[in-house]
N, C-alpha and C positions, 0 to 999 in steps of 0.2 A: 504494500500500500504506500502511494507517495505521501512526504509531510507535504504540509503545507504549513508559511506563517499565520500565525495569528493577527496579524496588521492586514495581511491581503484578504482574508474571509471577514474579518471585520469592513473592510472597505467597500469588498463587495455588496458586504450589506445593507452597506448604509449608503452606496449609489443608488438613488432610483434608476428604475429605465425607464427610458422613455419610446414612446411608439414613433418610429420612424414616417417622419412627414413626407407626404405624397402629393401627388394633384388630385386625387380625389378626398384625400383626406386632411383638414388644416387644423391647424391649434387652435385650442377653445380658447377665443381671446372673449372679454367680456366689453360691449361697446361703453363706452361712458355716458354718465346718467347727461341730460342734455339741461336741467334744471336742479339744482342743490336743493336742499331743503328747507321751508319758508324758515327765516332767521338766522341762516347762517354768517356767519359775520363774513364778510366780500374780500377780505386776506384769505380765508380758507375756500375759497373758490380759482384762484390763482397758483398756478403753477411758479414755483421757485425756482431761481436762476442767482447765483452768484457773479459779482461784477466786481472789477477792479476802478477803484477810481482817483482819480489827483487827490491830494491833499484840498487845494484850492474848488475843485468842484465839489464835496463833500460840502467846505464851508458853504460856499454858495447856495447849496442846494438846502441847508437849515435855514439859511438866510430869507430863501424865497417861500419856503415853508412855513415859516413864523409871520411874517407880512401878509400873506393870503389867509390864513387861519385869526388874524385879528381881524384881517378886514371881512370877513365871515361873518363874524357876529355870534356863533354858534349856530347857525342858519346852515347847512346841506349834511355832508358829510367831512370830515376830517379832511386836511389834508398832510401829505404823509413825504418823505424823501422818495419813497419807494411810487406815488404817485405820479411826483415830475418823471424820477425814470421812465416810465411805462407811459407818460404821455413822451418821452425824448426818444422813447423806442417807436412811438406810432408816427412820430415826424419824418423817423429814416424812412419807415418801411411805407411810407405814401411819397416818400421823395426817392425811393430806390433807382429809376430811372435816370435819375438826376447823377449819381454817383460814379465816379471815373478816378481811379488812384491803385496804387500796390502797395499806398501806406499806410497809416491816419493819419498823418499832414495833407495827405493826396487828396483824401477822401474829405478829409475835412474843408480841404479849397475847392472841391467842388459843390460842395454845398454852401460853399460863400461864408463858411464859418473861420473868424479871425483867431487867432493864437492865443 
């Protein structure tokens, strides 16, 4: 009878298998719900994304967030650092067309954006 170790029958047992994908057979992916549930708070409906950012646009970016939240009144919804991002991300991706570079300096003087 051959040995075998005990790390490789452990191992084995603790791989699942899996059923080899085919064209007529796909992975049970589950679609996403299209609507949260009434009162979820609007951070937990967004997908998370890490960014690097200057020193200087951080500061800015509380800057402009403090100014628009007093001038608010307490009247809509918050506004957040993570707000301006995701409206600075809806700027690119409606000016996509517009963008022409191999750098962010490139990319950034085609958008007519200064230093």
């Amino acid at each position: 009878m051959a040995t075998r170790k005990i790390t490789d029958i452990l191992a084995q047992e603790l791989t699942p298998e899996e059923p080899p994908v085919t064209p007529e057979t796909t992975p049970n992916v589950e679609a996403p719900d299209d609507a949260p549930p009434p009162g979820t708070p609007k951070y937990l409906t967004l997908e998370r994304k890490d960014t690097r950012l200057r020193p200087g646009q951080l500061e800015e970016l509380g800057k402009i967030t403090r100014k628009l939240n007093r001038r608010r009144k307490g009247a809509g919804e918050r506004i957040t650092d993570n707000t301006l991002i995701r409206l600075g991300v809806d700027l690119v991706l409606a000016r996509a067309g517009d963008l022409a570079g191999c750098t962010e300096e490139e990319l950034r003087q085609s958008l007519g954006l200064e230093d």
